[in-house]
Phi, psi and omega in degrees: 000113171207211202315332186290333192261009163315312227268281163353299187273335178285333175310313158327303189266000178262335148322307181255346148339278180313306175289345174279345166301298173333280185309313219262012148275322200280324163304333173273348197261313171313307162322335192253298210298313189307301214264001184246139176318089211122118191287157185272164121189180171232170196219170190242161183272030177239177211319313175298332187089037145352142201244120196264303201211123165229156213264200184267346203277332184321324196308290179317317203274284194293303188083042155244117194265171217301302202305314205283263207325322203251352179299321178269081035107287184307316209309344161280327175310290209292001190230015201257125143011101196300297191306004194234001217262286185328272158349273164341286142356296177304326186311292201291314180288344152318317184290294159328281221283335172274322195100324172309164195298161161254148181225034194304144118302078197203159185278120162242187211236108151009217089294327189262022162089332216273107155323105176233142168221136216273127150259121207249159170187144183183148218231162200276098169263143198229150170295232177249354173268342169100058175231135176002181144200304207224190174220120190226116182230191177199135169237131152259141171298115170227049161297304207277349163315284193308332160330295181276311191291296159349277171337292154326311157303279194312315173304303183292337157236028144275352205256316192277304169326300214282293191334331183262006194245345187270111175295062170191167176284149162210138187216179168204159217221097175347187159324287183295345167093018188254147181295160176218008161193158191208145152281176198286302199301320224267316175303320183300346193264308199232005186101150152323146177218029173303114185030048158234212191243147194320281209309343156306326184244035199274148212267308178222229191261297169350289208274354179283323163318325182287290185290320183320315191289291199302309191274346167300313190297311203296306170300338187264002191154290212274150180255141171250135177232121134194196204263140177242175163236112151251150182288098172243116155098017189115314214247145216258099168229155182262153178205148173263153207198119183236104205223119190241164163254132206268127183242129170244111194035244166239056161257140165246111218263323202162184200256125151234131174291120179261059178243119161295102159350058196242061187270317195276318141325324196289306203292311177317352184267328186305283176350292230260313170321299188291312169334274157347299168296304166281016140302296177311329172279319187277331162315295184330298182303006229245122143314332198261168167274094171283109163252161152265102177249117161275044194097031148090022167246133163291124184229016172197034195271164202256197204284346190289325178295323178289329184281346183277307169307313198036087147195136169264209230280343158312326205291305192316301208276338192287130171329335185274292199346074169313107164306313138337335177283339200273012196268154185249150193264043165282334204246006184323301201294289235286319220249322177305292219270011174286313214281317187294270189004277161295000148293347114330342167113337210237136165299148187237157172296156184290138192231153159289144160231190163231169176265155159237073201304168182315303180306337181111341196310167164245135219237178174238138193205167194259120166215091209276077198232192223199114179294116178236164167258151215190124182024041181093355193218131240268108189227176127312119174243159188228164172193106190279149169228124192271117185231053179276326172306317185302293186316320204283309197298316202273013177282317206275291205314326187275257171005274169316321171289331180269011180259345221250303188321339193271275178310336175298317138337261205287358121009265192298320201284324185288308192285319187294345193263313183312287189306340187272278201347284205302307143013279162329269214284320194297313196285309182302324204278273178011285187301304198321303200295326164281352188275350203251303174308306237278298187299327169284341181261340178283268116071234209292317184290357210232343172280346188287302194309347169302297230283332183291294201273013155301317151304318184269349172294282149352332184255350206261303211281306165276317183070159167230175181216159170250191183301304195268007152089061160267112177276162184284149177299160203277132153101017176278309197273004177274014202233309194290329190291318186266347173279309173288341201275310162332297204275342166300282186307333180312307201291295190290359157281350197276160158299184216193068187292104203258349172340291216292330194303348191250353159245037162289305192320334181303140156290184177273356179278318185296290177313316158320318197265325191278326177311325195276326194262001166272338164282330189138324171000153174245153173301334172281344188296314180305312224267330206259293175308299173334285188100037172258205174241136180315321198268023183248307144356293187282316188299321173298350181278320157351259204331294176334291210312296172352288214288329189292353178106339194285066176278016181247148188280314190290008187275138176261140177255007150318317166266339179284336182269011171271316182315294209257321186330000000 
């Protein structure tokens, strides 16, 4: 051993230098391979990817321990996702057959069945000839990544769904002031609008001014609200318009934007304005009294109310106004308990009241109402209809029936009055006529046939001559005797109007008086035209009845002297 074997022992100790170097690089590296979160390995270039090395974290990651991973050749295969297996596959030859990085994403199955999902990336390592050897990787577990991104995805594609479901635009407007996202309704109103700029697609000079102005405030902070008009296509629409700032801590990332569609509201307010208005002119115009009662405050009456009432429509409006004094208070109950009704919610039929005017008249009326909605809120519409004229006609008509009831009574009492007079009078001419025969046949006839045949004795015994010594002819004066006896029965076959003959019998003051009482007069009226005394009146009524034949008390003699007069 001398100088030759120095050379030797340094070698030796350079040596093992180098191998203690080794070990304290391969312990360090294990230790990093060990200590990171993922499994290492390296894998071989035939088909399965066969596993030369795997780190321990597979146990932890997978629940497969490191001896079961390298004891098995399939077992990466056999844990990658049937449905991801194909893809993945395709991949790893790609890799093989180029030389390129490998980068995958895919599911593999637990030991307990459990889905975990792999980013797997690893580069082709070659020897010194630059030829293949290996597959040297690293897969990490990103199950709870693919989560948040999953997770993320659904929100965003409930946030793009509820967006999309919302009948108004919503849009949102970048850094840079360019839209960067719109739902379907705000495209169906302006068009894609995908990077550009309001004021690129503003209808005019007017709305470019406005949103320019609404969204600088919006940037600087402040949320802007209110309602615009714009023209599209021709067509006039309305929008409530909202525009807020999208804040990333106290960063303002952009603006989002909001407009509601309130074309078809503006014009119902138009409407209900025009609407609104010709109620008032007609109301104004209205013969009847129109009111509105809100919560038992008068909040409307037209001009027929003030003048019928007389108060005008401050006093009807003033907060003090009691609607109740105008009721008059036969009609309280009537009107209280209509007023509860509707206040329940339920219609009352049109009903009659009376009324009170300012002046005290009373007034009679009609009130016909109707549950309405009136500035939001639940009111009473009225329509007074004034019927004090109606009431007086059926008063005067009620009145006249009972005056026609009346006459009609004494009417019927005058035909019954009528009827006995005729009675009367039929039965004295009847007695008169037989009383007037009775006497000509005892009487007159029996003295004519005397008187008859003594005269034909004489003529037949004696003869006669006239002055000029003609004699009569035989059977003349027997002619003449059967002719008077002929117009004697005649007569007394005729009525025999025995009336007229009794009041030759009136004096002239009595005939003055059957005139008066034949018009109608009452005895005191007579007693009063005259200038007598009522009881010089009734003796003179006497007297008439008296000379006239009236001997029954029920002859009224007023009609009878209408009859016969």
């Amino acid at each position: 051993m001398g100088a030759r074997d120095e050379p030797i022992q340094d070698n030796l100790e350079e040596l093992e230098s180098l191998r203690a170097r080794v070990n304290d690089l391969e312990a360090r590296y294990k230790s990093l391979v060990e200590q990171i979160p993922a499994i290492t390995y390296i894998a071989a270039l035939d088909e399965q990817s066969s596993t030369l090395f795997i780190s321990p974290q597979v146990e932890e990651i997978l629940g497969i321990d490191q001896e079961e991973w390298a004891s098995d050749s399939d077992i990466w295969l056999d844990h990658i996702h049937p449905e991801d297996r194909p893809r993945v596959l395709s991949e790893v030859a790609l890799c093989h057959r180029d030389g390129s990085p490998f980068l995958s994403e895919y599911r593999m199955l637990s030991r307990d069945k459990n889905i975990v999902w792999i980013r797997d990336q690893a580069l082709l390592i070659r020897n010194d000839k630059g030829e293949p050897v290996c597959l040297q990787g690293v897969m990490f577990d990103i199950t709870e990544s693919r989560k948040r991104d999953d997770a993320l995805r659904e929100s965003e594609l409930r946030l793009r769904t509820a967006l999309e479901s919302l009948p108004f635009d919503v849009f949102i407007i970048g850094e840079d002031g360019r839209y960067v996202l719109q739902n379907s309704t705000c495209k169906r109103h302006w068009g894609n609008l995908a990077g550009k700029r309001p004021e690129e697609v503003a209808p005019d000079e007017a709305a470019r001014r406005l949103w320019k102005s609404n969204n600088r405030r919006a940037f600087e902070g402040e949320t802007v609200e209110g309602e615009v008009s714009v023209t599209i296509s021709g067509e006039d629409l309305y929008f409530h318009n909202v525009i807020a700032p999208v804040r990333d801590a106290d960063r303002i990332r952009g603006i989002l934007g909001v407009n509601i569609d309130i074309t078809e509201r503006k014009r119902a307010e138009e409407e209900l304005i025009e609407s609104e208005a010709k109620f008032r002119n007609l109301a104004e115009q209205s013969p009847n009294m129109i009111f509105i009662n809100k919560m038992g405050r008068v909040v409307y009456v037209n001009a027929m109310c003030e003048k019928v009432l007389g108060f005008s429509r401050e006093e009807f409006y003033s907060p003090d106004f009691d609607f109740i004094s105008l009721i008059a208070p036969e009609s309280l109950d009537l009107v209280k308990n209509a007023f509860s009704e509707h206040l329940k919610g339920h219609e009352v039929p049109p009903y009659e009241y009376r009324l009170k005017a300012k002046d005290g008249r009373m007034i009679d009326a009609i009130n016909a109402t109707k549950l309405i909605r009136f500035e939001g809120e639940s009111a009473i519409l009225g329509i007074v209809t004034d019927i004090s004229a109606r009431k007086e006609s059926e008063k005067q008509l009620r009145d006249a029936s009972s005056q026609l009831e009346h006459e009609r009574k004494s009417l019927e009492e005058k035909n019954i009055a009528l009827r006995q007079v005729l009675t009367h009078i039929e039965k004295e001419r009847h007695d008169y006529k037989q009383q007037i025969c009775r006497e000509v046949e005892q009487l007159v006839k029996p003295f004519l046939k005397e008187l008859a045949r003594t005269a034909e004795g004489a003529t037949i015994a004696e003869g006669a001559t006239i002055a000029e010594g003609a004699t009569i002819a035989e059977g003349e004066e027997t002619d003449r005797f059967a002719l008077l006896e002929s117009k004697l029965s005649a007569l007394l076959s005729e009525d025999i109007d025995l009336f007229r003959d009794r009041y030759s019998r009136l004096t002239p003051r009595e005939l003055n008086i059957c005139e008066l009482i034949r018009s109608g007069k009452s005895s005191k009226q007579i007693a009063s035209n005259l200038n007598i005394s009522l009881g010089t009146v009734n003796k003179h009524r006497e007297q008439i009845r008296r000379k006239l034949g009236i001997s029954n008390k029920e002859i009224n003699l007023g009609t009878y002297l209408k009859l016969y007069y």
